[in-house]
C-alpha angles and dihedrals in degrees: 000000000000093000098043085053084044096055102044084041088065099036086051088056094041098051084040096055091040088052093061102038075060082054091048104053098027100246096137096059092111098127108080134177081252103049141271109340105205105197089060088053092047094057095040086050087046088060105038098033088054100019085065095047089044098051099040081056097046086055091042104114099036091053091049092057103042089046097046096033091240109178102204109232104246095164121009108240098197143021087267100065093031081064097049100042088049085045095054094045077054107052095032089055082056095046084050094235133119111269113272125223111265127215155186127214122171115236138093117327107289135122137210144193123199144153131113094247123054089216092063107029129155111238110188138172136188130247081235096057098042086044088054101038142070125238086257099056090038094064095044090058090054088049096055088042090050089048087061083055096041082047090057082234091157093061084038098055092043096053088048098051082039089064099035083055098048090054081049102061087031098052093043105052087037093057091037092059087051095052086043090053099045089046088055099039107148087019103129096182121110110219117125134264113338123225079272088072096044101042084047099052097045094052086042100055084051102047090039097043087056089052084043082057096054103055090047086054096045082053096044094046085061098045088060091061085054093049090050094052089046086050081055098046094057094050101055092239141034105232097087085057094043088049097042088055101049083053096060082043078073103046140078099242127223126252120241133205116268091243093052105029108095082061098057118111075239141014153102128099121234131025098263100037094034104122086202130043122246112288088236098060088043098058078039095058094038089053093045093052124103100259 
């Protein structure tokens, strides 16, 4: 519960701030005596479509810690996390990227990456997952979650929900001036937008922004193929990942929190809203790759 306060917390002042420095320029002055001036409402939905997506990614990695209770590893306090610090320098000098901080949360096995640039992530795995898992899968989990950062996954998946959300806030006000003028059809007075505008542009915002989140799951379903074969890759052979997977086939997963979740080793609930594919059709496709 406290994440999820945490999380809609964060999203409420970023979308705040963002609606007064609107204010601010002008920019959402796209209601006029003569009718809808969309390139006002372009550029409104521009900053506030993408100034949300940017600024949720440059606090990324503070807000991950803070929501999962990661301790960074400063200094390594047994041979455990000397091994996984010295195993993620490792991976992360093959996949040609800084070493990213590396961290511990308590909680069911699971695994993130996040940061806003690919040169000072944030790499951090549960108790659970460390406590259920072998050295070798272990590090096969750190690999795949090392390939997001070498994909730039993080900067990917940003820019795509920064434009989902821009037709978001576009579409909805567009087709809630039209309701609102055919509402008030024969209506002479001029008096901005009517009820019609604001009921439609609430619901819209709400209907849009679901079928917004499906297309950022269906990407970032994909992305996770890419992340395993990476994972592979790194390691010189698939069968760690494949057997790391099977593993978390087995276990009751960890949930993370929603800013940091597409990014998990596991994760999402449903077919059309999962951030990750089913366990089953990624060893698949592993198995089925050239090695």
């Amino acid at each position: 519960m406290k994440r999820i306060l945490l999380f809609i917390l964060t999203n409420v002042l970023v979308v705040a701030v963002l609606g007064i420095v609107a204010s601010l320029l002008g920019v959402n002055r796209y209601l006029t005596p003569n009718g809808l001036n969309l390139g006002s409402l372009l550029g409104f939905a521009l900053i506030m479509g993408f100034g949300g997506a940017i600024i949720s990614l440059l606090i990324s990695k503070p807000m991950a810690k803070w929501t999962s209770g990661v301790r960074v590893i400063e200094q390594p306090q047994n041979a455990d996390e000397a091994w996984i610090v010295d195993t993620v320098r490792r991976l992360a000098d093959k996949a040609q990227i800084g070493m990213p901080e590396v961290g511990i949360f308590e909680g069911d096995p699971n695994a993130f990456a996040t940061g806003a640039f690919k040169n000072s992530a944030l790499v951090a795995v549960s108790t659970g997952l460390l406590q259920s898992m072998t050295h070798e899968e272990i590090e096969a989990v750190l690999g795949h979650e090392i390939a997001h950062v070498a994909n730039g996954d993080m900067v990917t998946m940003t820019l795509i929900q920064g434009v989902m959300n821009t037709f978001v806030v576009f579409l909805s006000r567009v087709i809630g001036y039209a309701v609102d003028s055919f509402l008030r059809k024969g209506d002479d007075r001029s008096s901005g937008p009517g009820i019609g505008y604001y009921v439609s542009t609430i619901v819209l915002d709400i209907v849009l922004g679901f079928a917004a989140a499906m297309v950022v799951a269906w990407f970032s379903r994909h992305r996770e193929y890419r992340a395993d074969a990476g994972a592979a890759q790194l390691m010189g052979r698939k069968q760690p990942m494949i057997n790391a997977l099977a593993r978390l086939g087995g276990l009751h997963t960890g949930e993370l929190p929603k800013s940091v979740a597409a990014f998990g080793i596991a994760g999402g609930i449903g077919q059309l809203f999962s951030t990750h594919p089913p366990i089953e059709q990624r060893i698949a496709a592993l198995q089925n790759a050239q090695s």
